[in-house]
N, C-alpha and C positions, 0 to 999 in steps of 0.2 A: 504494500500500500504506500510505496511510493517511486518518483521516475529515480531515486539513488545519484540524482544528479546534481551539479553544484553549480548556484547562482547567485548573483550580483544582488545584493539585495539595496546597498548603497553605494552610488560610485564612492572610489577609494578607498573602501572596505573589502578584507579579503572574500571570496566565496563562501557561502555558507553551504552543507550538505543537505541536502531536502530530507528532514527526518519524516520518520513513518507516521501513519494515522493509526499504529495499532497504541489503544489507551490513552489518545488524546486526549481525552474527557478528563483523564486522572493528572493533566500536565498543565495546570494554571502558575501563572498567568502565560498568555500565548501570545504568537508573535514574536521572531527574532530581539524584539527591545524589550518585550513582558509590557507593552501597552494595553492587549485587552485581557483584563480581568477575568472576563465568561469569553464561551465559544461564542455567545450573541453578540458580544462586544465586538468581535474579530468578524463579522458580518454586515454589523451598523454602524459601527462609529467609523465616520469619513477620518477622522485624527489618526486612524490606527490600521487600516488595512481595509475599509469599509467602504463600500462600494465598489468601484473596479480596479483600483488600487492592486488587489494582485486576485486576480481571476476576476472575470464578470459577475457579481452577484448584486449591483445596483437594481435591477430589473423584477428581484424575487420578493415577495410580497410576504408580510409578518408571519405568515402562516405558512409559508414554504423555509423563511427561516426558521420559526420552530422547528419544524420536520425535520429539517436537514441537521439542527443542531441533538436532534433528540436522536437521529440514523447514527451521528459520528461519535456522540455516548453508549452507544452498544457496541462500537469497535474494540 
């Protein structure tokens, strides 16, 4: 559950390694800095990775983020 690949997450900052989604749920605070608190946070807060920022998820509506955040707590 993940591409094991390593990316730019700031210019001038080394690569970081794409960790796994197995036990995300158990790994707060998330995001490379620990900005978002909850998985919702890492979803909705524009400040923090929220919206399209890193993958498309501006478009997904409260109730898809729930879903999605309650799918990636049973990994």
């Amino acid at each position: 559950l993940s591409d094991v690949s390593l990316h730019v997450v700031r210019a001038g900052d080394p690569p970081m390694k794409t960790p796994s989604l197995l036990g995300v749920g158990s790994r707060a605070p998330f995001m490379h800095d620990g900005c978002a608190r909850t998985l919702e946070d890492r979803f909705t807060d524009p400040d923090c990775g929220g919206g399209d920022l890193h993958g498309r998820t501006s478009h997904l509506s409260d109730a898809q983020v729930a879903a999605l955040v309650a799918y990636l707590m049973t990994l």
